[in-house]
C-alpha positions as CSV (number, residue, x, y, z in Angstrom):
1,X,0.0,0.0,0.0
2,X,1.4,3.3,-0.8
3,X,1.4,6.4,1.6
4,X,-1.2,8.5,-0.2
5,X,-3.5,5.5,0.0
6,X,-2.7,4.9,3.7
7,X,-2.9,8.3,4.1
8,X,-6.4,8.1,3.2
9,X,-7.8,5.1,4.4
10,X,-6.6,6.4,7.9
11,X,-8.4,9.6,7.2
12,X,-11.9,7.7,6.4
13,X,-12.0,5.7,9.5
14,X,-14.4,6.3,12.0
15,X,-12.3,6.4,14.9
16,X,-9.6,8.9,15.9
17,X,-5.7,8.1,15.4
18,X,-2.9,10.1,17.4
19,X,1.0,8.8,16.7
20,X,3.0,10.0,19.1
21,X,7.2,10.0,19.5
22,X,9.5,8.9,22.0
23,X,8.5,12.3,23.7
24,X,5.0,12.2,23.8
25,X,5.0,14.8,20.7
26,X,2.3,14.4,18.0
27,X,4.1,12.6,15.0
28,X,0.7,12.6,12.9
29,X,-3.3,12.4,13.5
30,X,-5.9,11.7,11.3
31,X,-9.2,13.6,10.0
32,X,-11.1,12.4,12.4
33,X,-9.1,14.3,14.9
34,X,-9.5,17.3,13.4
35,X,-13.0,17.3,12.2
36,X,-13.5,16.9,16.2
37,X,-11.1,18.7,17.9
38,X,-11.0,21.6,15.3
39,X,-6.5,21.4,15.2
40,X,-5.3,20.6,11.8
41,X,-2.3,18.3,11.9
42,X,-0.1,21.2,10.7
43,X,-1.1,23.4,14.1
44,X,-0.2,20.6,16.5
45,X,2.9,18.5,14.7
46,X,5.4,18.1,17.1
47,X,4.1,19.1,20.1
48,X,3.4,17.2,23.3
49,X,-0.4,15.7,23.7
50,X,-0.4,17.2,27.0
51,X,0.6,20.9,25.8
52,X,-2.1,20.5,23.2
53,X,-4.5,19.3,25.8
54,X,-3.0,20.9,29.2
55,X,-5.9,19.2,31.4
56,X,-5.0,15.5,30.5
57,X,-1.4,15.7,32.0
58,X,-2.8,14.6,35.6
59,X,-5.5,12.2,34.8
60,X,-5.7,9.1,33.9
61,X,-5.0,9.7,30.2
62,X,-1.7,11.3,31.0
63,X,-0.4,8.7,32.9
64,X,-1.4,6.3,30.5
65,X,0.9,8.0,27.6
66,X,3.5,7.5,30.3
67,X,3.5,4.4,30.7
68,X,3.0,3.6,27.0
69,X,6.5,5.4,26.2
70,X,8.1,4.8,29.8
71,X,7.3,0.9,30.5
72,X,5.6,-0.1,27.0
73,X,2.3,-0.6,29.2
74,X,-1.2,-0.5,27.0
75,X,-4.2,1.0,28.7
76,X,-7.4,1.5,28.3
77,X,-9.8,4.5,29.0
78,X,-13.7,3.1,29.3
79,X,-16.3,5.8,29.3
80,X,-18.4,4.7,32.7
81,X,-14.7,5.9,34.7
82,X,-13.0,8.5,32.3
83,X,-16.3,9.7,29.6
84,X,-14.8,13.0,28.4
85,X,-10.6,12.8,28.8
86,X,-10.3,15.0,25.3
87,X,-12.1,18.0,24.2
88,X,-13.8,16.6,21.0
89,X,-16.9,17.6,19.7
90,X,-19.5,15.5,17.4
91,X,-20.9,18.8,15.8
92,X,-20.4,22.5,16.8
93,X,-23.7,23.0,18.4
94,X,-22.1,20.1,20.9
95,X,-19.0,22.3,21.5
96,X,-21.4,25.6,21.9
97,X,-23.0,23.4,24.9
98,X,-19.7,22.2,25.7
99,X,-21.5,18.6,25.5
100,X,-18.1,16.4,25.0
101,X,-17.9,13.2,23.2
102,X,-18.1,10.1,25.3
103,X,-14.8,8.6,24.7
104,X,-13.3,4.9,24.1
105,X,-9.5,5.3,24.2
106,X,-6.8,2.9,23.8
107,X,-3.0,3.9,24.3
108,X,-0.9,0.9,22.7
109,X,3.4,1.4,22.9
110,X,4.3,0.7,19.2
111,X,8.3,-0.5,18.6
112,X,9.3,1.2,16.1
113,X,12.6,4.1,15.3
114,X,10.4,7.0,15.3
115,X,6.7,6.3,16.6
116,X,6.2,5.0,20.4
117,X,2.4,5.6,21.1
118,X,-0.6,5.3,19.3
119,X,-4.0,6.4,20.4
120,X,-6.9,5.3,19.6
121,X,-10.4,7.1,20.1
122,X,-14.0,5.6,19.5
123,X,-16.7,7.7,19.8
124,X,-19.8,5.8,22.2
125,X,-21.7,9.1,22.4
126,X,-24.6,7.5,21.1
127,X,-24.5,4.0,22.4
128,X,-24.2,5.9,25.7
129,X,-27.4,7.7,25.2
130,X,-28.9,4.9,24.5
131,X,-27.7,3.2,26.9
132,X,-29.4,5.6,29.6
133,X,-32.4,6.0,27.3
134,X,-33.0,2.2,28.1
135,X,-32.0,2.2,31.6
136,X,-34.4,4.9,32.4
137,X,-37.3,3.3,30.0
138,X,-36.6,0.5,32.1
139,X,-36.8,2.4,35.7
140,X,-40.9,3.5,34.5
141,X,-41.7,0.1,33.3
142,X,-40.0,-1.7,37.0
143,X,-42.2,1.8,38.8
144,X,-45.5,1.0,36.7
145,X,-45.4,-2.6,37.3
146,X,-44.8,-2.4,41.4
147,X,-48.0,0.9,41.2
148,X,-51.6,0.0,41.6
149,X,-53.2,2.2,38.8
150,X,-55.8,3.7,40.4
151,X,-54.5,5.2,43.6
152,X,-50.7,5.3,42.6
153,X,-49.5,3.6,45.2
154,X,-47.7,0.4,45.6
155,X,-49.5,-2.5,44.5
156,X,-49.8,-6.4,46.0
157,X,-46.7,-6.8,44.1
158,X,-44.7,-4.3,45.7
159,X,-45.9,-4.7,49.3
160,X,-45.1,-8.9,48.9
161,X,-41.4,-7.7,47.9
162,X,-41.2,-4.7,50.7
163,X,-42.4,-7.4,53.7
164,X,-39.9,-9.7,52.5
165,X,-37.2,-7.5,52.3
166,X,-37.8,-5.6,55.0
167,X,-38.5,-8.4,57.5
168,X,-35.5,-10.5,56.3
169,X,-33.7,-7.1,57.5
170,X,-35.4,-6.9,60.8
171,X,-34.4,-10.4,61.7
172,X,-31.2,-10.0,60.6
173,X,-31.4,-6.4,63.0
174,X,-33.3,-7.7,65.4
175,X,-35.3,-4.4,65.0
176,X,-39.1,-4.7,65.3
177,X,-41.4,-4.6,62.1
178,X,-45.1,-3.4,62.2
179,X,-47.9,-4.3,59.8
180,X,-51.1,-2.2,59.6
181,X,-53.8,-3.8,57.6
182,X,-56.5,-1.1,56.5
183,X,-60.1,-1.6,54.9
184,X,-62.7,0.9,53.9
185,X,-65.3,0.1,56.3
186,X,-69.1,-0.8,54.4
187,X,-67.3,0.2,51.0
188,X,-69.8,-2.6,49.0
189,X,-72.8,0.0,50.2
190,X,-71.0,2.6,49.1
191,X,-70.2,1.4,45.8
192,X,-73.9,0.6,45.4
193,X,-75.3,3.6,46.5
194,X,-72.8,6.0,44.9
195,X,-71.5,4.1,41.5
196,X,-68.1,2.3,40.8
197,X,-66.7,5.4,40.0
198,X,-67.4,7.3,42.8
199,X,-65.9,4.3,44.9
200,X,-63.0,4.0,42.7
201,X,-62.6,8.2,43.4
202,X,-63.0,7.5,47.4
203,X,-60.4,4.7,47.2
204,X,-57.8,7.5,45.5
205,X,-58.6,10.2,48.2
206,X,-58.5,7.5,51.1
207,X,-54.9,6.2,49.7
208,X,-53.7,10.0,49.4
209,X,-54.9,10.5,52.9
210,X,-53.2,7.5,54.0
211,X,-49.5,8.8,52.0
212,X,-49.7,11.7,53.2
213,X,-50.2,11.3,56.6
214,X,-47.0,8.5,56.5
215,X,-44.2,11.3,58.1
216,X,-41.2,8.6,57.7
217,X,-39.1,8.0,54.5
218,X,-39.0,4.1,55.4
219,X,-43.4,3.8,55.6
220,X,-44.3,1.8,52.9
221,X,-47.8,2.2,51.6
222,X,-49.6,-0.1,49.3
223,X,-53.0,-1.1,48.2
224,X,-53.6,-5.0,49.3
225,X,-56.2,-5.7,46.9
226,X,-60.0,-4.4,46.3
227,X,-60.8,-1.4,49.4
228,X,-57.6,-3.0,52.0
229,X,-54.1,-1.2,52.1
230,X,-51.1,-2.4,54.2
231,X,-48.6,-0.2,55.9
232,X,-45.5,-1.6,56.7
233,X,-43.2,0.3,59.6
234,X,-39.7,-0.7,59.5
235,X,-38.5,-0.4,63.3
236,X,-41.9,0.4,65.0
237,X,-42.9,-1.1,68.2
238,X,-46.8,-1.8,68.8
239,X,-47.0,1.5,71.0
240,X,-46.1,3.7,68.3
241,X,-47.6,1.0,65.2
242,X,-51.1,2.0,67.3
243,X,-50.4,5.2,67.3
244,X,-49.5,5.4,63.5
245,X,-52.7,3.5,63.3
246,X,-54.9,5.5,64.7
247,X,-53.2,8.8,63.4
248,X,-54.5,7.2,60.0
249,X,-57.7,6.6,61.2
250,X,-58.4,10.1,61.8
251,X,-56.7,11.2,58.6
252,X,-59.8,9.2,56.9
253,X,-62.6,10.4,59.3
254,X,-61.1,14.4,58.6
255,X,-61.7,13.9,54.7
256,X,-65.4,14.0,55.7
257,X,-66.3,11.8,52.8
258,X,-70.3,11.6,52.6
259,X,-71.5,7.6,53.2
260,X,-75.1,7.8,54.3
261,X,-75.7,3.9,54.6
262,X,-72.9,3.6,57.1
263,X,-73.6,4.2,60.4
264,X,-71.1,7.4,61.0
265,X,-72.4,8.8,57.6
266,X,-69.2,8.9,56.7
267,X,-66.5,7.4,54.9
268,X,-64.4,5.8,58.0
269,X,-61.5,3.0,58.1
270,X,-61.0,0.3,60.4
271,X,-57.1,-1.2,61.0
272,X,-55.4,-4.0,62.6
273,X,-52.0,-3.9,64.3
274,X,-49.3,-6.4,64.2
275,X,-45.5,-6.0,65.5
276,X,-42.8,-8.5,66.2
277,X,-38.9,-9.3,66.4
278,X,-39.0,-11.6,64.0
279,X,-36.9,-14.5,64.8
280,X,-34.8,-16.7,62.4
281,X,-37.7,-19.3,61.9
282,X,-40.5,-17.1,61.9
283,X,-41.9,-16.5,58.5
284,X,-43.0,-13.4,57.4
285,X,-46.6,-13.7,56.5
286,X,-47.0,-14.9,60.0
287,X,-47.2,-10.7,60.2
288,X,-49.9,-10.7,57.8
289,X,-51.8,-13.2,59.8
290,X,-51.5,-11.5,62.8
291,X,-52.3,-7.8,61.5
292,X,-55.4,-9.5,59.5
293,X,-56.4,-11.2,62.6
294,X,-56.7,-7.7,64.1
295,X,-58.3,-6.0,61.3
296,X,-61.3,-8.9,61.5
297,X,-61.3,-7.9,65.1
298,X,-61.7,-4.5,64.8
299,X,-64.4,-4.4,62.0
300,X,-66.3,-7.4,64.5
301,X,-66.1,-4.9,66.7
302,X,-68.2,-2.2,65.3
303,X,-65.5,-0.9,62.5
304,X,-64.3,2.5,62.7
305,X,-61.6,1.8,65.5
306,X,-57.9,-0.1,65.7
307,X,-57.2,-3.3,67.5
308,X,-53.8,-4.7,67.8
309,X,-52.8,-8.3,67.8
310,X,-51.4,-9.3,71.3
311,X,-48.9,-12.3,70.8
312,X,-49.3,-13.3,74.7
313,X,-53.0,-13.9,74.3
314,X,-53.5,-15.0,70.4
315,X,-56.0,-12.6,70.5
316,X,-56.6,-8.9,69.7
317,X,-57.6,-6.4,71.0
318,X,-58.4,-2.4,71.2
319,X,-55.0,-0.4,70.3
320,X,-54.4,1.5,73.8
321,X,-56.1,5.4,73.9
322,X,-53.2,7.8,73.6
């Protein structure tokens, strides 16, 4: 092959080529190199790579031209540590945003009389933004599929994955974990006096109530299917599970939601209470039992109240007043 056709095959690559010398100085670089750094070859001949590009000297990039000509070491530069070493530029309106190129480099020690270095530079710009164009498609799709679609909250799916996680972590703690189990009390007489889609509208304003009255980061919130939501409460005792409980109670009862066939005339919420140490052999929906156990209780006894599960007695019974 002669030069002038190596000359321009080099040129017509789609990756960026940098010779350097024993010094680190520029022996050549192709078109690519100039189309996206803006220096023609003539402008940097024979200079060092790190006079051209003062910033690389101390990073990464630097050192690996060292140890290319030093030690005959090859390196490589992946974008997700080092994404921008070089000030190129895919078009100018990138360089107006000073939006870099995501960069692939190799640095590869050649033997030869007058060349010691060659560079290599892929551009993964677009494979990158695609790349967190996926991951982020992905992120909705994982948030969709773990929301219930009407009220927005978490969904059976997501609270079956929160109780196991978090009680695996409260055993492994030994940190108590609370359950609160909460149904819309008489919500079949509601629905049938008021229309599915008033119900489905009372079931977004309860679970909003509910969210919004949850102070701590850890609260998980999630509808358990038809008119019941669970509440789990990493470290919570049953004192302060009951008085979580009955906080949300009230938080119902203030929304002043209109229910003439129930007895209050209003829309209210009863909830059971369960909280335990989980030890290693206990298995977590033994929580669930418990908590449901409660609810049962609670709505047996007249709805509109909490009653916590008591692991002494098997039984439940009213969460304490105050």
């Amino acid at each position: 092959m002669d030069l002038e056709l190596a000359r321009q095959v080099l040129d017509h690559l789609r990756v960026g080529l940098i010779l350097l010398d024993w010094e680190g100085r520029v022996i050549s670089w192709n078109d690519w190199m100039h189309r996206h750094s803006s220096l023609e070859l003539p402008a940097v001949k024979g200079q060092r790579l790190t006079e051209i590009f003062p910033e690389i000297q101390d990073d990464r990039l630097g050192w690996g031209i060292e140890e290319a000509l030093r030690y005959r070491l090859s390196s490589v530069l992946a974008p997700a540590l080092n994404p921008t070493p070089l000030p190129l530029y895919r078009k100018p309106i990138d360089r107006a945003r000073n939006e870099r190129m995501q960069q692939l480099i190799y640095v590869t020690p050649i033997h030869h009389s007058n060349c010691a270095c060659l560079i290599q530079i892929y551009d993964l710009t677009a494979p990158r933004r695609r790349e967190r164009r996926l991951r982020a498609q992905s992120s909705r799709l994982m948030r969709v599929s773990y929301q219930d679609p009407l009220t927005g909250v978490g969904n059976r799916r997501r609270f079956d994955q929160d109780l196991s996680q978090l009680f695996r972590q409260a055993k492994e703690g030994g940190r108590p974990l609370a359950l609160l189990m909460i149904d819309v009390d008489h919500f079949k007489s509601y629905n049938d006096y008021f229309g599915h889609p008033a119900g489905d509208s009372c079931l977004i304003q309860v679970a909003h109530a509910l969210q919004e009255d949850l102070r701590r980061e850890g609260d998980r919130l999630a509808r358990y299917g038809g008119e019941e939501f669970a509440v789990l409460l990493p470290d919570t005792d049953p004192k302060d599970a009951c008085a979580i409980a009955e906080r949300l109670r009230l938080a119902v009862a203030r929304l002043a939601l209109p229910h003439p066939p129930a007895p209050t005339g209003w829309v209210t919420v009863s909830i059971g209470v369960a909280a335990m140490i989980p030890d290693p052999n206990t298995l977590d929906y033994l929580l669930v039992a418990q908590a449901d156990l409660a609810l049962y209780s609670a709505k047996e006894a007249g709805r509109n109240r909490c009653f916590r599960y008591d692991p002494g007695s098997s039984r439940a019974a009213p969460c304490p007043a105050g």
